[in-house]
ZAKOLVO-144845 format. One line per field, with one value per residue (C-alpha): residue in one letter; x, y, z; residue number from 1. Coordinates in steps of 0.001 Angstrom, whole numbers, plus 500000, padded with zeros to 6 digits. Layout:
BEGIN
code: a / ...
c1: X / ...
c2: Y / ...
c3: Z / ...
pos: NUM / ...
//
This chain:
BEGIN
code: x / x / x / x / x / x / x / x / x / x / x / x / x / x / x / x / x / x / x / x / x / x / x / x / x / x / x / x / x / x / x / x / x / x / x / x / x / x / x / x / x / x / x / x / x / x / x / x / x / x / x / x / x / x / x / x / x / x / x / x / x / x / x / x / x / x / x / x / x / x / x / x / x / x / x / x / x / x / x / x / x / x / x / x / x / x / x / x / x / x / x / x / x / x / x / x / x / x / x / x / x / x / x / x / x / x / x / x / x / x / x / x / x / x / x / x / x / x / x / x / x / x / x / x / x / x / x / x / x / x / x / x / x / x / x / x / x / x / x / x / x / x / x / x / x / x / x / x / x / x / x / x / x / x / x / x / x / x / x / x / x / x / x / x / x / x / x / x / x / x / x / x / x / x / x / x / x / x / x / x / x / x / x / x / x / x / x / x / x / x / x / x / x / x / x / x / x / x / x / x / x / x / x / x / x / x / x / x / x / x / x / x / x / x / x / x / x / x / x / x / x / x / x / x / x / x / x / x / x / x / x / x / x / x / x / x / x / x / x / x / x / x / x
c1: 448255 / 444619 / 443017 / 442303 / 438554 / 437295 / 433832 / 431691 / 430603 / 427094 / 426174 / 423934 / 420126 / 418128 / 417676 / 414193 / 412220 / 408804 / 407192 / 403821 / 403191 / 399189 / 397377 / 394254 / 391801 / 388078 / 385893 / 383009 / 381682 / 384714 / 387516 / 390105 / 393265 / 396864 / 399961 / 399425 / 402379 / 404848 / 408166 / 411150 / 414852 / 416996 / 420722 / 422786 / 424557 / 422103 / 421820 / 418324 / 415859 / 412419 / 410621 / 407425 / 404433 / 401917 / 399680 / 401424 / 401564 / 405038 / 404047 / 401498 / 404380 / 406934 / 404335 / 404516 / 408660 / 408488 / 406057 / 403915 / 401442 / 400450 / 400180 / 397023 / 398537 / 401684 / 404862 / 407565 / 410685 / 413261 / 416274 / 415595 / 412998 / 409407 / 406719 / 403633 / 402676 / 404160 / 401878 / 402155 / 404546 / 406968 / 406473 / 407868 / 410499 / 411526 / 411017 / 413175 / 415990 / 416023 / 414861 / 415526 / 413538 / 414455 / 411398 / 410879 / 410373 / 412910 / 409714 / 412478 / 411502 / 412015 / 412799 / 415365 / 418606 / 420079 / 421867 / 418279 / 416665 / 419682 / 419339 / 415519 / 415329 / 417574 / 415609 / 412457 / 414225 / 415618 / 413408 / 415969 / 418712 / 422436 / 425750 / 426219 / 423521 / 424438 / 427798 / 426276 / 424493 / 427364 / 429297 / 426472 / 426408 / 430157 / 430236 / 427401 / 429577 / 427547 / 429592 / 430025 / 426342 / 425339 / 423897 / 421969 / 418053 / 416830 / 414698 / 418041 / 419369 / 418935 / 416947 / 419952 / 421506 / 417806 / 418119 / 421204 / 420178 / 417012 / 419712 / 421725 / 418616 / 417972 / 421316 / 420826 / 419259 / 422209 / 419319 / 420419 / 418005 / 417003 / 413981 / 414187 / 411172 / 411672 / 414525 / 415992 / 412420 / 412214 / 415465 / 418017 / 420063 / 423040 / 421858 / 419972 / 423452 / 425070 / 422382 / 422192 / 426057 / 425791 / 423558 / 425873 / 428811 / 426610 / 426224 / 429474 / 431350 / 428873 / 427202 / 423883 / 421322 / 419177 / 415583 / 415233 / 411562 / 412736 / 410829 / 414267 / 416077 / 419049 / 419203 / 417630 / 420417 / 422980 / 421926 / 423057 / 419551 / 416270 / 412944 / 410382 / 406536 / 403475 / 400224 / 400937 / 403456 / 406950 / 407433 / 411192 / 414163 / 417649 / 421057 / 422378 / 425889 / 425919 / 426270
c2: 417710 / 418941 / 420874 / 424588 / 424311 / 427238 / 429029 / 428941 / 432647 / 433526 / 435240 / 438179 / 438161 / 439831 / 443422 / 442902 / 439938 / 439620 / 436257 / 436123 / 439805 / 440785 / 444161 / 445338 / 448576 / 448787 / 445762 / 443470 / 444853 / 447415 / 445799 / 446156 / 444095 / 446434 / 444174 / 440635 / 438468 / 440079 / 438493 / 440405 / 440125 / 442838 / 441633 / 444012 / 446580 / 446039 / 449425 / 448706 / 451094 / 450481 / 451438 / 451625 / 453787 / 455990 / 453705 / 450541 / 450489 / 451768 / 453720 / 451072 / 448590 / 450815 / 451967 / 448094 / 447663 / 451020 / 449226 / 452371 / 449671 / 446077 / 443410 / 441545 / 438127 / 437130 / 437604 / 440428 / 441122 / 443434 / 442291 / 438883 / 440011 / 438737 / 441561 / 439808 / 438749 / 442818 / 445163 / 448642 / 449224 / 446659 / 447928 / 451534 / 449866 / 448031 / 451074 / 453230 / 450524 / 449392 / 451789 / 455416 / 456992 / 459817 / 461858 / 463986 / 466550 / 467043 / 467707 / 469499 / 471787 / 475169 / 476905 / 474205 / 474262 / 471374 / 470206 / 470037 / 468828 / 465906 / 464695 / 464536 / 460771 / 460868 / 462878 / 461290 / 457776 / 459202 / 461763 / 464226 / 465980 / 464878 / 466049 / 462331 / 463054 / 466061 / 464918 / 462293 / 464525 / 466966 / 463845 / 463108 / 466366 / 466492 / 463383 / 464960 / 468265 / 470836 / 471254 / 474709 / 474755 / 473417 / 475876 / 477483 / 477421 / 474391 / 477445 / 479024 / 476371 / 475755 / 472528 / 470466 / 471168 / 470476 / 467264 / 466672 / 466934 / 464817 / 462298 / 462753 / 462464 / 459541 / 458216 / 459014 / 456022 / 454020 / 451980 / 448851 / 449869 / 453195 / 453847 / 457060 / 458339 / 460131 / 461621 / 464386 / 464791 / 468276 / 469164 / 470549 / 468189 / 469364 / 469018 / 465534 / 464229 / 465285 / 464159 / 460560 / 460565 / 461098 / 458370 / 455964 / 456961 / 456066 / 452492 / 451867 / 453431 / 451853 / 448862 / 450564 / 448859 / 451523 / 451314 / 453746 / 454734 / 456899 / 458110 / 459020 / 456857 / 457896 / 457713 / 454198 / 453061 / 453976 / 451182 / 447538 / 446668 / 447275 / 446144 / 447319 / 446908 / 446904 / 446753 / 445776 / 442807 / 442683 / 442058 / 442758 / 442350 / 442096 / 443226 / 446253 / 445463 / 449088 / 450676
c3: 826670 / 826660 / 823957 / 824959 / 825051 / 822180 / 823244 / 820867 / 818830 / 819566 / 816536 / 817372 / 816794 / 813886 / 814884 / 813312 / 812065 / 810602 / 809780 / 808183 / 809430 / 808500 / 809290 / 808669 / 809290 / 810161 / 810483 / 809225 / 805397 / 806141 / 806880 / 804745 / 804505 / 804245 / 804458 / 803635 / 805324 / 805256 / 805957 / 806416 / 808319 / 809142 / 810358 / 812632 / 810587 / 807121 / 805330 / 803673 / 801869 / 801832 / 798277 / 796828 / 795735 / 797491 / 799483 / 799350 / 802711 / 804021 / 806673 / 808226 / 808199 / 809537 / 812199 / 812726 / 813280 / 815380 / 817962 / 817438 / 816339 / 816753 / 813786 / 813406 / 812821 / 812825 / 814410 / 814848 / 816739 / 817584 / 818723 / 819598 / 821465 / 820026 / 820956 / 820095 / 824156 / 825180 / 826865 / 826258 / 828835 / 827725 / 823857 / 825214 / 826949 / 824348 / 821566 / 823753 / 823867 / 820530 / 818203 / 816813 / 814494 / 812244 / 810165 / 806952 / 809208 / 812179 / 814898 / 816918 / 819974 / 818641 / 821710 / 822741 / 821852 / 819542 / 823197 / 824936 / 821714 / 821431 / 825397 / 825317 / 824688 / 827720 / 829690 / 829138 / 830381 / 833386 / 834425 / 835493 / 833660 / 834744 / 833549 / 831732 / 829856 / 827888 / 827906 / 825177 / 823208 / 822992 / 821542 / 819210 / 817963 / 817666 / 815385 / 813063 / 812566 / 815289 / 817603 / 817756 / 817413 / 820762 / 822259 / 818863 / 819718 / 816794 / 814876 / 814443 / 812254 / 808787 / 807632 / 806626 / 810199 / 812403 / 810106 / 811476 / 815387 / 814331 / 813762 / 816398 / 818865 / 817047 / 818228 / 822009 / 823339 / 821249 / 819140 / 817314 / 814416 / 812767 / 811335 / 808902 / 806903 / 803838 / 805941 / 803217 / 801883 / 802815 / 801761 / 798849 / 796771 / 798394 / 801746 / 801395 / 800062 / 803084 / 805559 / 803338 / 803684 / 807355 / 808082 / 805605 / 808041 / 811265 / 809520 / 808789 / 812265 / 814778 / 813229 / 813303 / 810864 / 809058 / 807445 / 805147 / 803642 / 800560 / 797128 / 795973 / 793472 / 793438 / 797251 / 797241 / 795215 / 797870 / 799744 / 800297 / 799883 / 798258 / 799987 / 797476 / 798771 / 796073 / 797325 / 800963 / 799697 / 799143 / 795701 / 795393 / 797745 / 796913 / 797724 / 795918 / 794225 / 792447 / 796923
pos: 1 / 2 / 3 / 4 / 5 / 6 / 7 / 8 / 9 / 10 / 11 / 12 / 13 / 14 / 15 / 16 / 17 / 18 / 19 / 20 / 21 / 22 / 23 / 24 / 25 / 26 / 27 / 28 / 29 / 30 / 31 / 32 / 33 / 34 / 35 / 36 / 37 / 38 / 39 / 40 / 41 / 42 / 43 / 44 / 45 / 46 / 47 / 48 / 49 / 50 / 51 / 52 / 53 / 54 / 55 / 56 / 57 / 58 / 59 / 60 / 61 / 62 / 63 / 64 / 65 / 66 / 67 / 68 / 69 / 70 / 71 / 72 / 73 / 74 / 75 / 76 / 77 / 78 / 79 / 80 / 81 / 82 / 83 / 84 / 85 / 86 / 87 / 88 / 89 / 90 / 91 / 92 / 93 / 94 / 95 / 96 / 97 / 98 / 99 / 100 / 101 / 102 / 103 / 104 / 105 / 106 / 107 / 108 / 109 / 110 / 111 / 112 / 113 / 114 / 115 / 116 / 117 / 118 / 119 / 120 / 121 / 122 / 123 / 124 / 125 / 126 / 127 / 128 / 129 / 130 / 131 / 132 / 133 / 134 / 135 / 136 / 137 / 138 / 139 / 140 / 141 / 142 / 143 / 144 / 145 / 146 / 147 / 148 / 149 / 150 / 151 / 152 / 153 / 154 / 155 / 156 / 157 / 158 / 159 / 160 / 161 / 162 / 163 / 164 / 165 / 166 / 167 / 168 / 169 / 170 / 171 / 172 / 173 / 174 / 175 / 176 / 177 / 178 / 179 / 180 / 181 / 182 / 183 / 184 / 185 / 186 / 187 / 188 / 189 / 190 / 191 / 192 / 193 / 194 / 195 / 196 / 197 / 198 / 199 / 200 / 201 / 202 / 203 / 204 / 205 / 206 / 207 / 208 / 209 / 210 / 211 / 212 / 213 / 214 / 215 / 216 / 217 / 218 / 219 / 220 / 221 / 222 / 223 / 224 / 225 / 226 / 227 / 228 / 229 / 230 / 231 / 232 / 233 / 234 / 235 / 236 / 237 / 238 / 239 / 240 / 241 / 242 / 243
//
């Protein structure tokens, strides 16, 4: 009798990975030095937020994993994919695949409604509306609770629910990492606990891994992990038993 032959699990790839990550700004007598190697891995469905004070250099290192910029030295990828050899071209591709991004500010089309606002990603990729398309985002919207607000221009909505179809849009392009900024910044307790809870519920239901840039404490500690970043190096990072 021969052995059934077992094929072996291919365990998935880092959805991001940073090894020895440098950037700086200006040059010569100027130049100045903002993230100084940084190493960092992300594993598929890691709920992670990213601490640390004013000018420590969050936002140049997130502008880094969101291929909205390129790293000096070093090297970075997003889902197995390494970006350092991309051109621009490939870096949107890859961006659009990969990545969501979710701001303090929702940067919603006001005249849109939350549908339109939702299948833009969509649109943009395709370059022509179709019924699939909207089909998604009215799912999308569905699973973040505005359903029956579809069709509601965005400036109609309050700011918890434009956060809400920030997310959702977020979610269109079904991105194996989420980037959000200070996303309940510019809202209410009560309303950043539900967005927060949202996003937690997104983690857990479709394996999305989420980077969360937060000033919040209370929020940070909701997460499986704390990155904390002082002075363009991460001083701190450890998982959160207390999530």
């Amino acid at each position: 009798m021969v052995d059934a032959v077992t094929e072996p699990v291919t365990a998935k790839p880092p959805v991001l990975q940073l090894a020895g990550v440098r950037k700086s700004y200006g040059s010569g007598e100027t130049e100045s030095e903002i993230l100084h190697g940084i190493d960092l891995t992300l594993q598929p469905g890691e709920f992670a937020a990213l601490i640390g004070p004013s000018g420590s250099g969050k936002s140049t290192l997130l502008n880094l994993i969101g291929l909205l910029d390129r790293p000096g030295s070093g090297r970075l990828s997003i889902a197995g994919e390494e970006t350092t050899g991309l051109d621009d071209n490939n870096l949107t591709r890859l961006r659009g695949r990969s990545i969501g991004f979710v701001f303090q500010h929702h940067h919603l089309i006001p005249a849109f409604t939350a549908l339109e606002n939702v299948a833009m990603p969509l649109l943009v990729a395709r370059g022509r509306p179709d019924d699939e398309m909207y089909e998604r985002a009215g799912g999308l919207l569905d699973q973040v609770g505005l359903g029956e607000r579809k069709q509601h221009l965005a400036n109609r909505l309050s700011g918890g629910q434009q956060q809400r179809v920030a997310i959702a849009r977020a979610l269109c392009m079904q991105p194996q990492l989420v980037l959000a900024d200070e996303p309940t910044g510019n809202l209410d307790t009560h309303s950043a606990d539900d967005v927060f809870a949202l996003l937690r519920q997104i983690n857990r239901q479709a394996g999305t891994s989420f980077l969360i840039v937060t000033h919040d404490p209370r929020l940070a500690a909701r997460c499986d992990r704390i990155i904390e970043l002082v002075d363009g190096a991460i001083v701190s990072d450890h998982a959160n038993a207390a999530s």
